[in-house]
N, C-alpha and C positions, 0 to 999 in steps of 0.2 A: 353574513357571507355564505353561498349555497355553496356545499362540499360537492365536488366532484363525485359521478360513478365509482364503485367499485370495480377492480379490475380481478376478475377469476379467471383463471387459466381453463382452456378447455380440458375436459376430460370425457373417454368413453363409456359409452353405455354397455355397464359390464350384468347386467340385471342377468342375461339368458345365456353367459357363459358360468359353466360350472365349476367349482371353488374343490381343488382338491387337496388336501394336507402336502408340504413340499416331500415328503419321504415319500408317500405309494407315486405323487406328479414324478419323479426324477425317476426312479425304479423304472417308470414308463415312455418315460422319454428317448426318443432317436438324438444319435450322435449328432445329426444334422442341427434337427432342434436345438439341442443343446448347446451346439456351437453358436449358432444365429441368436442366440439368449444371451450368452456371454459377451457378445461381439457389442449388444448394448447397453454394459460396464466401459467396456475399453474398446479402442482408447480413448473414447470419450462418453459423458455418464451422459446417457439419451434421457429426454421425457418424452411422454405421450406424442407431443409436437411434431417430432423428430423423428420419433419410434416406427408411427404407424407411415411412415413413408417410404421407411427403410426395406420395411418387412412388406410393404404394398405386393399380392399378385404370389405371394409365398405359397406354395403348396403344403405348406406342413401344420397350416392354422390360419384361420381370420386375424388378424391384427388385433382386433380384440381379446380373443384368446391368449395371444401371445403374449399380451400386455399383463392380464392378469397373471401367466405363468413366471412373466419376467418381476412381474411384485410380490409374487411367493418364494423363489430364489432370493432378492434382495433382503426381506422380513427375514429371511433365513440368515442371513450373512450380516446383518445390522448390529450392531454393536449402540447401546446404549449411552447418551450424553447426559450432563448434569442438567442442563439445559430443557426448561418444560414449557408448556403453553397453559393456559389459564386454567385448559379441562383437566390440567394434570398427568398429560400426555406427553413424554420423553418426543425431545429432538435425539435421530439416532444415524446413524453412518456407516456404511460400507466401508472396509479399508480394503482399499482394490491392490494389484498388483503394481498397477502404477503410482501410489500414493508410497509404498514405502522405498522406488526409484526414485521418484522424487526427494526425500527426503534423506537418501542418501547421498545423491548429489548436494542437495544444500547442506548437509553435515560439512561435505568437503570443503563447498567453497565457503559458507559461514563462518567454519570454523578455524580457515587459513589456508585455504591452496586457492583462493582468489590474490591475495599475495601473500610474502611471508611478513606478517606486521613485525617481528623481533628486529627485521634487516630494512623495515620501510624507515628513514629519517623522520623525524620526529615534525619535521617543515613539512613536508611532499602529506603526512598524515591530517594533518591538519586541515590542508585547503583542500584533500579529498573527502574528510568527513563533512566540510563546510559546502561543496559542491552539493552533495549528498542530500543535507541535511534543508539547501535552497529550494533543490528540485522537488521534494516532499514537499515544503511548504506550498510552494505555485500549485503542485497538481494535485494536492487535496483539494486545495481550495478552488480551483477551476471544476474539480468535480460537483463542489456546493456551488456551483453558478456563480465565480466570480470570473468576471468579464474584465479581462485584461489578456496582452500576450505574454511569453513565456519569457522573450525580449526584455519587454517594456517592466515586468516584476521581479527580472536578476538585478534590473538597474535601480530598480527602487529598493533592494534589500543594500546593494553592495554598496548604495552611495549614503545609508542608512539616512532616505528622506520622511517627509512626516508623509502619512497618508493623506491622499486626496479624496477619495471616497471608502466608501464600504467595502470595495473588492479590493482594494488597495490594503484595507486594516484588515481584512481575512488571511492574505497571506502576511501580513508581518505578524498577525499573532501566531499564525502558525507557526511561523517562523521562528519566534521566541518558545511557544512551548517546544517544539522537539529540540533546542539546545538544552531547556531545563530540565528534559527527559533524561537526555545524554550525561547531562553535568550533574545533576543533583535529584531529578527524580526518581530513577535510576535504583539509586542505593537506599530506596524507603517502603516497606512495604505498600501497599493498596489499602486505604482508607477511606472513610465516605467523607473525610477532611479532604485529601490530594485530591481525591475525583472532585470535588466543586474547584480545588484550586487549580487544577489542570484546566477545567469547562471555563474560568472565567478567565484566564490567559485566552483560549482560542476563543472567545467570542469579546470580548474587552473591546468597549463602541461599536459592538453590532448587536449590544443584546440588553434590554433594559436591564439595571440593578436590580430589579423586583424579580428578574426573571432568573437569575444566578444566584448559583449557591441556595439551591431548591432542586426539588426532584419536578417533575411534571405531576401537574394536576389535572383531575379529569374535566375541570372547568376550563381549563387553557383548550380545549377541543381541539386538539394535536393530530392530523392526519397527515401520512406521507404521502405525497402526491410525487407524479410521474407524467412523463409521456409515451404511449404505448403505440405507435404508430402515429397517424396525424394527432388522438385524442386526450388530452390533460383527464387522468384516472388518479383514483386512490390504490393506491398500491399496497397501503401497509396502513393496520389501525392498528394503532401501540394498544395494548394491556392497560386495564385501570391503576388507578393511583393505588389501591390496596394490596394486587398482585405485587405489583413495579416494586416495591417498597421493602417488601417478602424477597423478592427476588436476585434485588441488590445487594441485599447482606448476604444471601448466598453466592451470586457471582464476586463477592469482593472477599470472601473467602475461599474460592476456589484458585482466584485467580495469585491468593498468595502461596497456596497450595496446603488449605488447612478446612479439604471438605470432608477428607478420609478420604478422597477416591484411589482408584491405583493409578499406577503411572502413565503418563499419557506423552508421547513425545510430546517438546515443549513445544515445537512450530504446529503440530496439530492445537496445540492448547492456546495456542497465541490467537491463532482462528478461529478457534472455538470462541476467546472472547470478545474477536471482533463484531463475531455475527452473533452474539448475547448482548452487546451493547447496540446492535441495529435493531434489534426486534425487540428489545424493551422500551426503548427508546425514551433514555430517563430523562430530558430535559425536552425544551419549549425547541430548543437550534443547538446545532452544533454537534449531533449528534454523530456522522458520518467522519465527523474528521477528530472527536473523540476516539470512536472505535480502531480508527486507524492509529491514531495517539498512543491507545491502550495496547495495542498489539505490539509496536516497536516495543513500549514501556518493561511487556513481560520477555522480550526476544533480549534485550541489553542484560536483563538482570539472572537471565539464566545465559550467560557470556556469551550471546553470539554477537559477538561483538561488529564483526563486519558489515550486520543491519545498517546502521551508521551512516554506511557509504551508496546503500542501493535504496532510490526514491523508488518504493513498489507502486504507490499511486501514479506516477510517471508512465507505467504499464498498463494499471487502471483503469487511465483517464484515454486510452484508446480505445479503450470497447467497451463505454460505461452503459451503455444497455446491456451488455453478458453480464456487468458487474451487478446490475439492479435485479436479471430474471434471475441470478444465481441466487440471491435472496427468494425472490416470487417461488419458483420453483421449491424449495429449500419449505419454504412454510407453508405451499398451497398441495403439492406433491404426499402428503402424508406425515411431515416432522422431519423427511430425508436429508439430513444438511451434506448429504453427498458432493451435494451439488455444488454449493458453496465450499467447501473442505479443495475440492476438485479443483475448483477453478482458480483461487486462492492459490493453491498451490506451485500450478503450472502459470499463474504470472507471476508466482514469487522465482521459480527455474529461470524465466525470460528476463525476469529482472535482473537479476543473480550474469546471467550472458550476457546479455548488453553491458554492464559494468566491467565483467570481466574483458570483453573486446575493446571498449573503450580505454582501459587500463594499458591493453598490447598496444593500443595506439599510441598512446602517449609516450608509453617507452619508446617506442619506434623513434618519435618525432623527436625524443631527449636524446637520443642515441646521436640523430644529426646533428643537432645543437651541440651536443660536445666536442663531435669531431669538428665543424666547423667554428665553433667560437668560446665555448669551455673549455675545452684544455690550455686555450691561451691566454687565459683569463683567472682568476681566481674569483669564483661565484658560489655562492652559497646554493642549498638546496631551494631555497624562494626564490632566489633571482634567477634560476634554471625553468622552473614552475612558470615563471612569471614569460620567460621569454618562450618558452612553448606555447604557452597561450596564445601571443603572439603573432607567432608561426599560425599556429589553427585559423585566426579569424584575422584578416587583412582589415577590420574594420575594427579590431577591436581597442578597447581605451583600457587606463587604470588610473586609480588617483591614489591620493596617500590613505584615503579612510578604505576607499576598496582593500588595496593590496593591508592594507591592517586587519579588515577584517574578514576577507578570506584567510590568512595566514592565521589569526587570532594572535596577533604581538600589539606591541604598544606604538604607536602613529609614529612617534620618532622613529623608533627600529625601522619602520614602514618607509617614512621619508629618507632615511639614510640609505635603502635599499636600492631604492629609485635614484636618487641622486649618483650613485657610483655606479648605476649603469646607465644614465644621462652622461655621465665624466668621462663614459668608456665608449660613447660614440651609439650605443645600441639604441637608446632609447631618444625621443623629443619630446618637447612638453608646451603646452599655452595654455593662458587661461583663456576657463568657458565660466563666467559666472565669478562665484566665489570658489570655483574648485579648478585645481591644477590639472589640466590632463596630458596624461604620457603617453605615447602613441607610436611605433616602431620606428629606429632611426634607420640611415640610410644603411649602417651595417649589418643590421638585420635585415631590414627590404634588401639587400643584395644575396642574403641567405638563401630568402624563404621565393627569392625567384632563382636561385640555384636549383634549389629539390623541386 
């Protein structure tokens, strides 16, 4: 099989600009300068790409010039990762101004002012982790080229059917690892055991046995490939098997937090091992939606517990060529995982917001539901859950195994739930198949066309 080109990023021709120590460059530098330098850190981390477009027609330097002055600033401000490449050469990062806004907002909402969990009912938590925990599995696995819609793979989780193809069992593994993550992985530290037994949950009938529960070999001839515009490129050649090897006991000691380093905010550190497990890339497949695996893995165990609830591949999987040059850039740029740290970040924010709106939404929509039909009623936290949903989508069904397994209770509990709001006029039911389906009764459709 003929591999693909390699794909390098352009870069300038710095030969005939001259290289000055950043102390006498900055000594020397106009304010102006100075500011048009800083402007590409934030708010967004520029490359060459970018840079030289920004700065095109500048009086204050050639873009080239500029470019070297702006990678003497940066050298200066870089902060050192555990993270090497074969020559031995640190991956290293900027902590810009906006990475620790960032990260102070997600303190907040991670840590509880996305809700207050002590006052969320222990029902309403459930089918919000469960939401959560669906939408990560689809949009991981759409990221690794599974061909399904977002529709058609809720309904194959929540009717818990067998898979019909390969994209079909990419997200139900997925699907299974990140509850094993949540339920029992969770509370173990990081072993080169867990890591095969995590790899072969998510690849489980997509990955031959020979191929799992192994590191990659340099005989497996393992390239990442891309599309870079119209043209199918190599994007990423993993590290030999002798590196990889060396490099996993040290990443699976960092990631327990037993390298010696010093302290590193823990969501920086989560990103740091996602993008250590992209660019080793220790197995044959599976590797992208490992790293993403690995990153909730270390977010739950140092309590941010509202990970849980926000699918960050969901955000992802909208702009998965930013998500792939973040990488490119990240290793072809000089070792800068600026770039990656960066980006990671601000769609972990956007993630983080949309959950949080969605959240207001729902209250909103609970809020009418009670005054028009809960207070008259005695319903529980699921059967409120349940008829909101409802309300949301005119189209929407449930069955006994759904409504069981979003809630996470036992089928009876599930059927009984259903049945006393079939007995209370809200809901109707027929069968489709061998499954019963509930679907909104006239008292509800007279709701949900009131509001």
């Amino acid at each position: 099989m003929t591999k693909p080109p390699q794909f390098f990023l352009e870069k300038p021709n710095l030969r005939d600009v001259s290289q000055e120590k950043f102390t006498s460059f900055w000594d020397k530098t106009s304010e102006a300068k100075r500011q048009l330098l800083l402007a590409a850190n934030e708010p967004k981390y520029l490359y060459w790409d970018t840079f030289k477009h920004k700065v095109a027609g500048s009086k204050i330097g050639s873009p080239e010039t500029l470019w070297a002055n702006l990678k003497e600033i940066r050298k200066f401000l870089a902060v050192a990762s555990p993270i090497t490449d074969q020559n031995n050469k640190n991956f290293s990062s900027v902590h810009l101004s906006a990475t620790y806004q960032i990260l102070h907002e997600l303190d907040m909402l991670l840590g509880g002012k996305l809700f207050d969990k002590a006052n969320m009912p222990q029902d309403s938590r459930e089918s919000y982790i469960t939401r959560g925990v669906m939408e990560e599995a689809i949009s991981s696995s759409q990221l690794e080229g599974a061909h399904t819609t977002r529709a058609a793979a809720k309904k194959l989780l929540i009717e818990n059917r067998k898979p019909q193809n390969e994209s079909e069992q990419m997200i139900v593994n997925n699907y299974k690892a990140m509850l094993a993550i949540d339920e029992e992985y969770k509370h173990s530290p990081l072993s080169e055991e867990l890591l095969f037994e995590l790899h072969s949950v998510l690849t489980t009938q997509t990955l031959g046995k020979d191929e799992q529960k192994r590191f990659r070999r340099d005989s497996d001839n393992i390239v990442v490939q891309g599309n870079i515009g119209s043209e199918t490129v190599a994007t990423h050649v993993p590290p030999n098997e002798i590196f990889l090897r060396t490099e996993m006991a040290r990443l699976i000691r960092y990631a327990n937090d037993n390298l010696g380093e010093k302290y590193l905010h823990p969501i920086l550190k989560a990103i740091l091992l996602h993008f250590w497990i992209g660019y080793l890339h220790p197995f044959t497949d599976g590797n992208g939606r490992l790293a993403r695996a690995l990153f909730y893995w270390y977010l739950l165990r140092h309590d941010y517990w509202a990970i849980s609830y926000i699918p960050l591949s969901t955000v992802l999987k909208k702009s998965p060529m930013q998500y792939a040059m973040a990488y490119i850039y990240s290793e072809q740029d000089d070792n800068d995982v600026t770039y990656f740290i960066d980006y990671q970040l601000r769609k972990m924010a956007q993630a983080a917001r949309e959950f949080q709106k969605y959240i207001e939404t729902r209250v909103e929509k609970n809020s009418e539901v009670k005054e028009k039909i809960i207070f008259s009623h005695s319903l529980n936290e699921r059967q409120q859950a349940l008829l909101v949903y409802f309300l949301f989508d005119a189209h929407a069904t449930a069955t006994t195994s759904s409504h069981s397994l979003v809630n996470r209770i036992s089928r009876q509990t599930a059927a009984k739930d259903l049945s006393e709001l079939r007995k209370l006029g809200l809901l109707q039911s027929k069968r489709a198949g061998k499954f019963i389906r509930f679907f909104a009764g006239k008292k509800l459709r007279a709701v949900n066309t009131a509001t």
